[in-house]
N, C-alpha and C positions, 0 to 999 in steps of 0.2 A: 504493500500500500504506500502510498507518494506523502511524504510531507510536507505543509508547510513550514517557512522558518521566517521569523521576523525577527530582525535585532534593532535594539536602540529604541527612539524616543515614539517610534511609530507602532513599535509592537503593544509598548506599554498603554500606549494611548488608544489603540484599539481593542484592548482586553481590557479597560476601562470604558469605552463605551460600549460593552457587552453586561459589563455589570450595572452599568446606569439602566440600561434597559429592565434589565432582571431588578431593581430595587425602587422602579419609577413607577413600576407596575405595583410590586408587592407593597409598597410605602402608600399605595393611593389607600389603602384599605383599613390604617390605622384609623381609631377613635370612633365614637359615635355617629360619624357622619361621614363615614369611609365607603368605598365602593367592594361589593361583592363583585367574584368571578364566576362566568358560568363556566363548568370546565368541560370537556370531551368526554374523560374519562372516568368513568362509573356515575356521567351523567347528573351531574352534580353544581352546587350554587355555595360557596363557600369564601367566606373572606380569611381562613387560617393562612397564615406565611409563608410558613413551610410544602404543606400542600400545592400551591402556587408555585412558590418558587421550584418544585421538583418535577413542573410540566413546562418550564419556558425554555425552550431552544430556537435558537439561532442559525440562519443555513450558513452563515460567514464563520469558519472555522475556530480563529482567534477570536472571533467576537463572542463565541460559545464559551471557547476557556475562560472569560472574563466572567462568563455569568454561573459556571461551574464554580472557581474559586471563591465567590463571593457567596455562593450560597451553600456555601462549606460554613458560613455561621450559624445558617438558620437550622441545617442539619444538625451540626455540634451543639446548639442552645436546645433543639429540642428534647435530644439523646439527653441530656443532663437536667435540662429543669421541665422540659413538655412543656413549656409555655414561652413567651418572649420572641416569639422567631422573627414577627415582623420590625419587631425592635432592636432586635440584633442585627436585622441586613441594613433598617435607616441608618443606624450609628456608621455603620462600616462604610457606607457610602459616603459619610459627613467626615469621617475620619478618613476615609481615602484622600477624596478630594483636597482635605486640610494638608495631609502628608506630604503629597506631590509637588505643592507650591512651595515644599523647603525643599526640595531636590533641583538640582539641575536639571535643564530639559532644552536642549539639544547645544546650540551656539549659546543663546540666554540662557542665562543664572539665575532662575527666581531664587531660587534659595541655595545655601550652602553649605548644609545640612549631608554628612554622607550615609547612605543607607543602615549602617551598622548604627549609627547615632539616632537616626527616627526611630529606630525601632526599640532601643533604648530608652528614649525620652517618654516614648509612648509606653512602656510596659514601666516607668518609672509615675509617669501623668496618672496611669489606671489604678495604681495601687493608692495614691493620696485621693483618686476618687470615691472609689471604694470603702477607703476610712471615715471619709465623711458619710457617703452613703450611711453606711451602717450604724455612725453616728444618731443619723436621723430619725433611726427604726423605732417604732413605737411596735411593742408586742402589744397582740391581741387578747384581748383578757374577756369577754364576750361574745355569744353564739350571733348576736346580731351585727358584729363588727363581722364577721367570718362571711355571713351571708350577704354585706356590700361588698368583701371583696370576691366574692363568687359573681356578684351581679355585676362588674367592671368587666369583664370575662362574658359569660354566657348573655349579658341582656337579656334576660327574660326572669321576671321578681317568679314565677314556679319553681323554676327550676333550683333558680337563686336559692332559694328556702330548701328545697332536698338538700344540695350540692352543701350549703353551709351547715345547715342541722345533722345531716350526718358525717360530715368531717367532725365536729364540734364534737360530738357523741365518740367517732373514735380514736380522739386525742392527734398528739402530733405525728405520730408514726403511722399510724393506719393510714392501711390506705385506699382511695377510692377508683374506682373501674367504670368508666363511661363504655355501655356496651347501646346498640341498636336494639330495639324491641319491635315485635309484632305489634303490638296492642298501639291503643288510640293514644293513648294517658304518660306519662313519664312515673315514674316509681322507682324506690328505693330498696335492694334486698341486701341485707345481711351475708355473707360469704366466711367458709370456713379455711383459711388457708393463709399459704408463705409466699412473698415477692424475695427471688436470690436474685445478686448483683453478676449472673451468669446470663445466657441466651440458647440458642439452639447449637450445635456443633458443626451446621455443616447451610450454608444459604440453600440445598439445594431440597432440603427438606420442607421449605416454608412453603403453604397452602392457601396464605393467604395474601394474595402477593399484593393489594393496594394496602395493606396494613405492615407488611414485612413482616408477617410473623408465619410461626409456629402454632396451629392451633388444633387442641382435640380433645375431646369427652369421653369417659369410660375408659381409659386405661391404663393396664397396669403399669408396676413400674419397679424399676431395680437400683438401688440406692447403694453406690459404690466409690472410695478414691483411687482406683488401680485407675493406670494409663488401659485402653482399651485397644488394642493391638488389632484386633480382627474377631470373631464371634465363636470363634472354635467354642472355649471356657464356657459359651454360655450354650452351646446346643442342646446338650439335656434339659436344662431347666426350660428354654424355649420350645422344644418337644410338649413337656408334659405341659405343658401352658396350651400349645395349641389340641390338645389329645381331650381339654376341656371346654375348647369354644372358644378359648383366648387368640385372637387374633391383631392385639396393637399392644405392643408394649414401650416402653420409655426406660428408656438405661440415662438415668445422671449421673456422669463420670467424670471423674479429674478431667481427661484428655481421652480423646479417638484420634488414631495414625490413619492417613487414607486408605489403609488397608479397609482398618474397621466401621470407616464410611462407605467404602464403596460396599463393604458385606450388609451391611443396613441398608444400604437404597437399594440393593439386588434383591431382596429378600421383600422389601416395599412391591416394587415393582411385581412380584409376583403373589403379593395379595397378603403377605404374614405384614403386617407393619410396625417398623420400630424404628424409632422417633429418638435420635442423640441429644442430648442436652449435657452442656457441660456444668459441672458442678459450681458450688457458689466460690465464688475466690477468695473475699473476706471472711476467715473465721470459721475455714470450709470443714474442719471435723466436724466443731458444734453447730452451725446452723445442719450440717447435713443428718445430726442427731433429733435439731427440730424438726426437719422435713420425714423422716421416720417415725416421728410422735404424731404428726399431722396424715401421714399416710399409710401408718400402719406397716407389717414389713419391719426388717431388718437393715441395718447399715452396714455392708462391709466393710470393715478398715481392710487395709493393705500389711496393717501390723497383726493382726490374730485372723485371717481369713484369707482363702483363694478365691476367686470366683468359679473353679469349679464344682466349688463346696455347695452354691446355692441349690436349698430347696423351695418349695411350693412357700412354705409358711413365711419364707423371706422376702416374699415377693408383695411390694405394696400394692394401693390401689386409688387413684386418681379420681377424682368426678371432671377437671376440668384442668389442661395444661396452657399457658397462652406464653409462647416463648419467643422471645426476640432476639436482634443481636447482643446487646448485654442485658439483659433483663428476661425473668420468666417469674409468672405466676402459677404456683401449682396448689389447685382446691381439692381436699381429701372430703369424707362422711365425716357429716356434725352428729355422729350416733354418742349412743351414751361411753361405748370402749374408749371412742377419740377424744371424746370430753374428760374420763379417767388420765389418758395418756400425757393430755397438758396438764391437766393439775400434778401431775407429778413432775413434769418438765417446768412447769411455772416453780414451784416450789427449788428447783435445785438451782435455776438460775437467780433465782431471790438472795439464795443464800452465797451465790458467787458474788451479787452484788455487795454485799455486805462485809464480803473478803476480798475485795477489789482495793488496791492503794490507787491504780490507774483513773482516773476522770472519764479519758478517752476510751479504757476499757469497758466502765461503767455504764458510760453513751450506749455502745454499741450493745451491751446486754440489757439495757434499759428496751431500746429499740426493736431487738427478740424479745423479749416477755411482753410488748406491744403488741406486735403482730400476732404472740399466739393465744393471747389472752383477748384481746382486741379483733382478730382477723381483718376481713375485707370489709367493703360493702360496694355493692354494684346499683350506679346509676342507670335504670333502664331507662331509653331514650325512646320514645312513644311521638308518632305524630299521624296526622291523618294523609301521609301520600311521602312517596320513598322518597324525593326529592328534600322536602320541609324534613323527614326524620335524617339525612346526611346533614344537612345544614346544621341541625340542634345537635350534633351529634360528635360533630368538629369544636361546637362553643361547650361541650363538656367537656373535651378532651383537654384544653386550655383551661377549665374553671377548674376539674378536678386537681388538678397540678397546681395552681395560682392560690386556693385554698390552705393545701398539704404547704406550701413554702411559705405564707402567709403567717399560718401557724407555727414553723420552726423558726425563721430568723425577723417575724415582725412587717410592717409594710408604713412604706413612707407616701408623702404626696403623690397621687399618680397623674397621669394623661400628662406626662414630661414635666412636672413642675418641680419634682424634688431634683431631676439633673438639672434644672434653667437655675433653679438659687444653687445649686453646687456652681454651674458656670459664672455665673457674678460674682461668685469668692475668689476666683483662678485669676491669676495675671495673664494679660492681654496676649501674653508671651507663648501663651501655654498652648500645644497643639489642639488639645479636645476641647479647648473652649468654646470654640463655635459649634464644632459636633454637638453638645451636650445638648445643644439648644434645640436639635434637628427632630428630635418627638413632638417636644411642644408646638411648635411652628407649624408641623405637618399637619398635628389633629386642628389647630387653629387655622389652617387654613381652606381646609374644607367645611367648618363652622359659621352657620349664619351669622350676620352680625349680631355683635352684642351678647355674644355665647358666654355664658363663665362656667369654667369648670369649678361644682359645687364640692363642698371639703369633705364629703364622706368617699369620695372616688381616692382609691386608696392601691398602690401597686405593693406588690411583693419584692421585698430587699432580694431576696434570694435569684429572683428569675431579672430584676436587671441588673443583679450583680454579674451573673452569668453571663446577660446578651452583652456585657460591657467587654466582658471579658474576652469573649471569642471576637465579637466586633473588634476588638482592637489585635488581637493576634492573625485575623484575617487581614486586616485592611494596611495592616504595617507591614507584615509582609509581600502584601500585594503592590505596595506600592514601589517597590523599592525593587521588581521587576522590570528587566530590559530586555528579557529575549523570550518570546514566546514559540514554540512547537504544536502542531497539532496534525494529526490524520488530517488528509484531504478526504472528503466525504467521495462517495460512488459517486457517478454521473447519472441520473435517470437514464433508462433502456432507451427511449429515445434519442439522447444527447449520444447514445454510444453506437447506434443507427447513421445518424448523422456522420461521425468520427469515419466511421466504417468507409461507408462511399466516397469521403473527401480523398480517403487513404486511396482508394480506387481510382 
């Protein structure tokens, strides 16, 4: 395949207007008075950022790569806080543009500034913003403060009220699950189960491919930290499993070598299915000991155990697995057994708390005796025609997120007012100055006259800590680019029709 290659002040400037494009769009959509996109694909009406930004391409090569790298924050802000993303591409674009005018650019000097230096100054700018940021935080101490900032997020005061009443209900760690429903109604269900800071093992396994996930119901599962080399070790046990009806099983494992993925998708494909998940990475004995309390079954260690030791009785059982690249939810039976199995698990990590000298240890078991004591609670997303339930369904995936951060690190002025008073403290000097300013400006400039944004509209410290943070590690490196590469796209069959007979 033929590449393009651009060096100097024109490549940069062309993978810059590839990203204005990708941010000109997605930035119209900020604030209450933002533009919805209809989109092509699953058919759908949605102002989310991220979403958007992962449909807009370019036929101009370099001009794609500007809009790829730039939407490398909205992806990164989502993976981390699920919420922020239109605010993480505005920043990067404000903070590009800032960047560029202290670089050289070609014969003229605007600025002279060397690459190595902006991008210092910039990861130097973000950290005293950030301090202040968090300075600001006012923590939530009421279920009716939870529920304005659910309603910043979703605009709709129904939903608002599920989304913050049951956050509120299951404290700071729980956590909440915006799923699509049949029904007319939106509603709220309780869930019994663990979120690991792991995903699926292998993208090829994923089913659900506009969500990027791993998803499935009823199946069993085998809870192990051996590296997973290939399936030999587990044939008997997956024998007697199928010998009962059992046909999908889930292996959570340290690690699978492509051996032991391609022995899973072989065996998928021919109708047994088994589902890779890799084990959780923080704290992976004991949380994989709560994923064993929550789903019954055994946990193999690698220190007293083979895996071809597994029998029947070892083997858990799943009501619901939802796995992503780093992230997976797995819901076991709220029976009475499973309900015995936590109280005894609550109780030993109680007592780890107590024996803890660690803070940061403490955190993190604070956090497990949340979730198993606490679980889930799933927002059903209910409307009357599939278009209006995708649309409601995008403003929970952003509320549920914007709540759970709300509740851990506090939330300051929103709709860009807490970064405009951080930008009037900063000297005139400063790169992100003007950036800062680039939310508020945006929502106000799609605002009727005479709009004020009222003091209960409230953001989350957590999720523009985040969008600041990736916007400024995109946008400083991006600017600071001089050569761009990219595939030259196919010719349409046409275009190569043509070619053909001219060669003739």
């Amino acid at each position: 395949m033929n590449k393009i290659v651009q060096v100097g002040v024109e490549a940069r400037n062309n993978l810059i207007k590839g990203a204005n494009y990708l941010a000109d769009a997605v930035k119209s959509t900020l604030g209450p008075y933002g533009a919805n996109a209809a989109m092509e694909k699953g058919n759908r009406i949605t102002n989310d950022g991220v979403t958007i930004a992962r449909e807009i391409w370019l036929k101009d090569e370099i001009e794609n790569r500007g809009i790829c790298i730039l939407r490398e924050a909205a992806i990164k802000t989502n993976d981390e806080a699920g919420d922020g993303t239109t605010t993480a591409i505005t920043l990067a674009q404000a903070i590009l543009k800032e960047a560029v005018n202290r670089l050289p650019s070609g014969k003229n000097i605007i600025g002279g500034a060397t690459p190595a230096e902006i991008i210092r100054t910039i990861e130097k700018e973000r950290k005293e913003v950030t301090e202040k940021l968090q300075a600001m935080a006012v923590k939530i101490d009421s279920k009716e403060q939870l529920i304005e900032s659910a309603l910043v997020s979703v605009e709709n005061k129904e939903l608002a009220d599920l989304i913050g009443t049951a956050q509120w209900e299951l404290g700071e760690n729980g956590m909440l699950i915006a799923e699509e429903s049949a029904e007319r109604e939106c509603s709220v269900e309780k869930v019994y189960g663990v979120r690991i800071d792991n995903g699926f093992g292998t993208s090829v396994a994923i089913n659900n491919v506009e969500k990027q996930a791993l998803e499935v119901n009823e199946v069993r599962t085998i809870l192990t930290n051996h590296t997973v080399t290939n399936l030999n070790p587990l044939v008997s046990i997956l024998e007697q499993l199928q010998k009962i009806g059992v046909n999908k099983v889930a292996i959570i494992a340290r690690a699978f070598t492509e051996q032991a993925i391609r022995d899973c998708m072989e065996n998928t494909k021919r109708g047994y299915n088994i589902f890779p998940i890799n084990a959780p990475y923080t704290d992976q004995n004991e949380v994989m000991k709560d994923l064993a309390v929550v789903l019954g079954g055994t946990y193999i260690n690698t220190e007293t155990r083979e895996l071809d030791s597994l029998q029947l009785s070892d083997v858990g059982y799943a009501e619901r697995i939802v796995a992503k690249r780093y992230s997976a939810v797995l819901t076991g039976k709220n029976d009475e057994k499973a309900k015995e199995r936590v109280e005894k698990r609550t109780t030993e990590i109680n007592q780890a708390i107590k024996g803890s000298m660690s803070d940061f240890e403490k955190r993190q078991l604070r956090e497990r005796l949340a979730q198993l004591s606490s679980g889930f609670a799933i927002v059903k997303v209910g409307a009357t025609s599939e278009v209006e339930r995708k649309y409601k369904k995008d403003k929970c995936d952003d509320a549920v997120n914007a709540v759970r951060a709300a509740l851990q690190e506090g939330v300051v002025k929103g709709a860009g007012v807490a970064f405009k008073e951080i930008s009037e403290s900063l000297p005139d000097t400063y790169i992100l100055k003007k950036p800062l300013l680039a939310i508020y400006e945006q929502i106000m400039s799609t605002a009727p006259s005479g709009f004020m944004i009222e003091d209960w509209v409230r953001d989350p410290v957590k999720v523009l800590r985040i969008a600041l943070e990736k916007a400024c590690s995109v946008s400083g490196t991006f600017a600071t680019t001089l050569i761009a590469i990219a595939s030259e796209n196919p010719k349409p069959k046409y275009m190569q029709e043509v070619d053909k007979q001219d060669e003739e």
